[in-house]
Structure formats: structure tokens, C-alpha cells
C-alpha positions in Angstrom: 6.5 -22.8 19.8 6.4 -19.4 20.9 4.1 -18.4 24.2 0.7 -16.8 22.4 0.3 -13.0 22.5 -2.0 -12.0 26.0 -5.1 -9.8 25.1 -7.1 -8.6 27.4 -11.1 -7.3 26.4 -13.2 -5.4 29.1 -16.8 -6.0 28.6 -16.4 -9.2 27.1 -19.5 -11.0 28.3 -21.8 -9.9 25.2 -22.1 -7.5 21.9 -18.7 -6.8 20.6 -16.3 -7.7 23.1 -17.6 -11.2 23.6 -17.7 -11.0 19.4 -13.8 -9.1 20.2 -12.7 -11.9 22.8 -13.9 -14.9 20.3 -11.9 -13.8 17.6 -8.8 -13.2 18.8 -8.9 -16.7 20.7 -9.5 -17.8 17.4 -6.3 -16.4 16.0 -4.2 -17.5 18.3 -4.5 -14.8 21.3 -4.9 -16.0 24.9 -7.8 -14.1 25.9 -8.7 -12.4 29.6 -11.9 -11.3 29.1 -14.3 -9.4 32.2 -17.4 -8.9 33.3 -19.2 -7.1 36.2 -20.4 -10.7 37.2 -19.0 -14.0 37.2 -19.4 -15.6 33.8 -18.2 -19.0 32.3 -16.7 -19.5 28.7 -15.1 -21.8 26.7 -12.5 -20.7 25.3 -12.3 -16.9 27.1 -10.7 -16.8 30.5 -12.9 -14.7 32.3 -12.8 -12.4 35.2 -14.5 -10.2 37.9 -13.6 -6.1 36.5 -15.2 -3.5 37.4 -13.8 -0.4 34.9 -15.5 2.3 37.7 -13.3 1.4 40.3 -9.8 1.3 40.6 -9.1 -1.4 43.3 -10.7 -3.7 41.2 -8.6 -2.7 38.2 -5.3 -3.1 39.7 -6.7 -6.2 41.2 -7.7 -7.7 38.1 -4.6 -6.5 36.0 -2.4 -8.1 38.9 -4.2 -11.4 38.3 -3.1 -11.3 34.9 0.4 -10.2 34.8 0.6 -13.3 37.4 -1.0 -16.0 35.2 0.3 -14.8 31.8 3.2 -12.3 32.5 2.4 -9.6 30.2 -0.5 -8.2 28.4 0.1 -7.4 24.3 -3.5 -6.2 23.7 -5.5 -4.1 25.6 -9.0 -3.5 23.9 -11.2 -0.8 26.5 -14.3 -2.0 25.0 -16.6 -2.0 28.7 -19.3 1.0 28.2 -23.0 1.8 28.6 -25.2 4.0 26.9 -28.2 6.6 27.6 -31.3 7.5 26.1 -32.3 10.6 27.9 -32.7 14.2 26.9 -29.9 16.3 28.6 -32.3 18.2 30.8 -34.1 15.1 31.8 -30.8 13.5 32.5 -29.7 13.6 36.1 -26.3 14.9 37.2 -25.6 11.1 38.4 -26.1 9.4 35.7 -23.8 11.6 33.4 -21.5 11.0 35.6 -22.1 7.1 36.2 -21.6 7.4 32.1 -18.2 9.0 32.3 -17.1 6.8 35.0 -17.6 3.5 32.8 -16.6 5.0 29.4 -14.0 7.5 29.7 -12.6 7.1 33.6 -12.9 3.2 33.1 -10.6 3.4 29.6 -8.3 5.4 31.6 -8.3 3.4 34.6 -7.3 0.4 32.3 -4.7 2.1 30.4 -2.8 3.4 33.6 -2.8 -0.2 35.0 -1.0 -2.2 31.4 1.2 0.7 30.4 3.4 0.0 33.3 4.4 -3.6 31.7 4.0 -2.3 28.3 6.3 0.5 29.0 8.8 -2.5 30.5 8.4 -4.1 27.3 8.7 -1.5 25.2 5.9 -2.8 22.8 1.9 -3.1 23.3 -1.5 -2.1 21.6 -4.6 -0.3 23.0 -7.1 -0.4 21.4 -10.5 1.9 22.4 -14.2 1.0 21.3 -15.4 5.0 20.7 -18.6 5.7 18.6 -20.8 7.4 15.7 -21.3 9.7 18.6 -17.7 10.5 19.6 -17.9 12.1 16.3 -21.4 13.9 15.8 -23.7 15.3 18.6 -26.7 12.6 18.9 -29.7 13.9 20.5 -31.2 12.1 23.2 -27.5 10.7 23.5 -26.1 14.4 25.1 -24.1 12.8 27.7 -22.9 9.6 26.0 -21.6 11.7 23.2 -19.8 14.0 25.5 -18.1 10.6 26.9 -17.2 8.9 23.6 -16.2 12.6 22.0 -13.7 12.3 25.2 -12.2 9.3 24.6 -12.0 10.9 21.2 -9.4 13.8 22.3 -8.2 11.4 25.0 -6.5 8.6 22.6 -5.2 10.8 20.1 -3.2 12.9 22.5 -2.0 9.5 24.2 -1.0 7.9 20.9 1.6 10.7 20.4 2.8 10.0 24.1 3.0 6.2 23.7 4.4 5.7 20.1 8.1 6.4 21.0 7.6 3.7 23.8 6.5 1.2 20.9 3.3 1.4 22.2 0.1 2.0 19.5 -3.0 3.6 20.2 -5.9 3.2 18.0 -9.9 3.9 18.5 -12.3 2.2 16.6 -15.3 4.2 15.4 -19.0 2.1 15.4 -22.2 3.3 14.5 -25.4 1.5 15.0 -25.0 -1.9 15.7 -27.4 -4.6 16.6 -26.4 -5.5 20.2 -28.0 -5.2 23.6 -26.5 -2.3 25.1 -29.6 0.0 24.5 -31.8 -2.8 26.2 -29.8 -1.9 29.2 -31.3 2.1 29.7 -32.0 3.9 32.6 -35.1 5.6 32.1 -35.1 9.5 32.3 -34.7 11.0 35.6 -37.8 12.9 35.5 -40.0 14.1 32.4 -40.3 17.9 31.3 -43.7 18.3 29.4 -42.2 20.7 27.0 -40.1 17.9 25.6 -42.7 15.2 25.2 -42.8 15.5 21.3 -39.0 15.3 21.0 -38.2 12.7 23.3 -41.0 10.2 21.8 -39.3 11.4 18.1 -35.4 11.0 19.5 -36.2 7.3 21.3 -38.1 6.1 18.5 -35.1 7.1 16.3 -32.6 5.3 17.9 -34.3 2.0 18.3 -35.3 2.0 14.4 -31.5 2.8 14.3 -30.3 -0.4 16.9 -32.5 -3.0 15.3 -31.7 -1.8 11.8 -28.3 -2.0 12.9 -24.8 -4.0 10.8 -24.0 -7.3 12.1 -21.8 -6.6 15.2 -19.3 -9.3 14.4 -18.2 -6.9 11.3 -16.7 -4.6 14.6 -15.3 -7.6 16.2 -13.6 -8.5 13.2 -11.8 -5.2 11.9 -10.9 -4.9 15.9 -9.2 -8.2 15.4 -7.8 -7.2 12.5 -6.4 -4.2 13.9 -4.9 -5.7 16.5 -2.7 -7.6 14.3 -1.9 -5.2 11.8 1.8 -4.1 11.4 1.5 -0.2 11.7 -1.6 0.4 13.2 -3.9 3.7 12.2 -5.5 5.9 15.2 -9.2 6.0 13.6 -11.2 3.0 12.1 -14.8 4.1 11.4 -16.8 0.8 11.0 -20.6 1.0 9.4 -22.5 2.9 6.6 -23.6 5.6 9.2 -19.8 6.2 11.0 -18.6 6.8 7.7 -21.3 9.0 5.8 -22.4 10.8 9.0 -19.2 12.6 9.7 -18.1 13.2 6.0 -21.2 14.9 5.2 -21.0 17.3 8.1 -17.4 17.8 7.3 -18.6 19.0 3.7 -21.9 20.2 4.0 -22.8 23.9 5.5 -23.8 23.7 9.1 -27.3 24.7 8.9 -28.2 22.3 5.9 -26.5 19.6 7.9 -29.0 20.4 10.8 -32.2 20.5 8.6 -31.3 16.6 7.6 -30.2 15.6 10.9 -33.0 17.1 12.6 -35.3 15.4 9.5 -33.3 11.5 10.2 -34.5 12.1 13.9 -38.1 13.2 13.1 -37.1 16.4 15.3 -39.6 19.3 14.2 -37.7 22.3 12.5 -36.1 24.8 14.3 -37.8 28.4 15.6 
């Protein structure tokens, strides 16, 4: 029997890379899954990663080159989130954002493509965002990391795919999970914004608890990850799919009016 493929799945201690991790044990993966802290699992061999720095990434990617001798999979799923308005937002936490979802996916990706590139075969497979494709407000600085990952994974897929290596970014949009329990508050508070960062917050947790069952992004990820000629964009939920379609189609300003209206955002003066 042949050795089973390695996958590896940052941010697999809850939401969808614990979801991620779970299902590709399930078909037949061996799994190396991390987490900032220790954590224990069954069937998930888990390890110590933080994505913001890089001695712990070569560290951990060493770790498991040693143990299982390649990785197949690589799914950059680690993030965090904000709920901020930009001006509110300090210069530190944008940063702290870009560090964990953009930096960290790059961080990763540097450290496997060495043995993938020795291989000549490998996927990567990045968790973007309704908000990689649409501005989100209260979200300014989260957007701006997931629209980077955007740009970021579509110019690597063209470097990587005559190396037999497959890029792909899968596209979420609200989701029931625990990530936006995790929210630093605003840095400070501007008066002038007090009715549109009560409308923007309320917003976005009707939109998290109203959210799709997460295990429906776990699953497509899964099923991506096994497919035989992989696409670069998967857009998973009612929202990542309508959202961007209708402000592909519709004129900018009438796109505004009903995005401002979803938000409860008074009109524009």
C-alpha cells in the first residue's frame, strides 16, 4: 500500500481548518495540522506554528519534511479578522492583520515550494474571502489583506504550474465560526462615526450567526485538493457568489445604494 499523501493545514485548531484537517484525515491524507498553542487531537498531528514569524515556519516545516518526507498539500488557512472602522483602526493592527493573512500565506509557501519544486508536483491551496473580492466596511484592513492574497495567488499559480505545482484560493463568505469572537476592539473612537460603526458591527454579526454551515468550506477544500486539474477561484456561499456578480453587472452607484442599504449605512451626501 502506497505511503498516504502529507497535507499540511495552518490554523487547524477550530472553524474551517480543524473542519479542513478532519476531512482530509478522513480521506486518506496524513494530516499536520498547527496552532499558536499546544493542542491535542485524535486523528490530526498537531503542532506549535506561528504564520507571523519565520523561524517558526522553517522550524515547523523542518519537523515535517523529517517525520513524513514531503508535503503534497499545503492549505494557508491561519487568519484573523477586524471589526474596526479604518480611521479608528490603528497602524498596528493593520499590520498585525497583514502579518497573519498575507505575510503568513507567504511565509508558508516559501518554506514547501522547496520540496515541491524537488518533486515536481504539489497543491496550495489559500482560504481568501467575500472580502478579497468586495470592499466590506468596517472590514477596511482585512479586505485589503484578503484582496492581497487575491493578486498574490493568481500571479503565483502562473509561476508554479510549469513546476506541476497548482495554486487555487477558495472564496468564503459568511460563515458561522469563531473568528469574529476573537476582535480587537477599535483603537480609539471618533464621535463622528458613532452611527456607522454601531450600523457596520451590527451588520456583520447578523451576517456571522446567520452564517452557512462551515463544514460546507471544509468540504469543497477537501474536494479541491483532490481534484485532477484544479481551478484558481472557488467561491463558496450564497453571498461570495451573488455579491461579486452583481457588482460585476450592476452600475457602480446603484451597487452602492444596496450595499450601503444591506449594512444599514445612511445614504451618501
Amino acid at each position: 500500500m502506497p505511503d498516504p499523501k502529507v497535507a499540511v493545514v495552518t490554523g487547524a485548531s477550530s472553524g474551517f481548518g480543524q473542519l479542513t484537517a478532519e476531512r482530509l484525515s478522513d480521506r486518506g491524507w496524513r494530516v499536520f495540522g498547527t496552532s499558536r498553542q499546544q493542542r491535542d487531537a485524535t486523528r490530526i498531528e498537531m503542532r506549535v506554528l506561528d504564520v507571523r514569524s519565520g523561524e517558526s515556519v522553517g522550524r515547523f516545516v523542518d519537523d515535517v519534511l523529517r517525520a513524513a518526507g514531503r508535503v503534497d498539500l499545503l492549505v494557508n488557512n491561519a487568519g484573523a479578522t477586524h471589526v474596526s472602522l479604518a480611521e479608528e483602526t490603528a497602524l498596528g493592527e493593520a499590520e498585525a492583520l497583514f502579518q497573519t493573512n498575507f505575510f503568513g500565506a507567504v511565509r508558508m509557501t516559501n518554506a514547501v515550494l522547496p520540496s515541491m519544486r524537488d518533486q515536481r508536483r504539489g497543491r496550495i491551496i489559500n482560504v481568501g474571502s467575500l472580502a478579497g473580492l468586495v470592499g466590506v466596511p468596517g472590514q477596511a484592513f482585512y479586505a485589503a489583506s484578503k484582496h492581497a492574497l487575491e493578486g498574490y495567488a493568481e500571479s503565483l499559480r502562473y509561476e508554479l504550474e510549469p513546476l506541476g505545482i497548482s495554486v487555487s484560493i477558495v472564496e468564503p463568505g459568511f460563515y458561522r465560526t469563531a473568528l469574529h469572537e476573537r476582535v480587537s476592539p477599535a483603537a480609539r473612537r471618533i464621535p463622528a462615526y458613532d452611527r456607522v460603526r454601531s450600523a457596520v458591527r451590527g451588520a456583520i454579526e447578523r451576517s456571522f450567526a446567520e452564517g452557512g454551515d462551515p463544514a460546507d468550506v471544509a468540504e469543497l477544500i477537501a474536494r479541491v485538493a483532490e481534484e485532477d486539474r484544479p481551478g484558481l477561484r472557488y467561491r463558496v456561499g450564497k453571498d461570495a457568489r451573488l455579491v461579486p456578480r452583481l457588482k460585476k453587472v450592476l452600475p457602480e452607484n446603484l451597487f452602492a445604494i444596496g450595499f450601503r442599504k444591506q449594512f444599514g449605512l445612511p445614504p451618501a451626501t
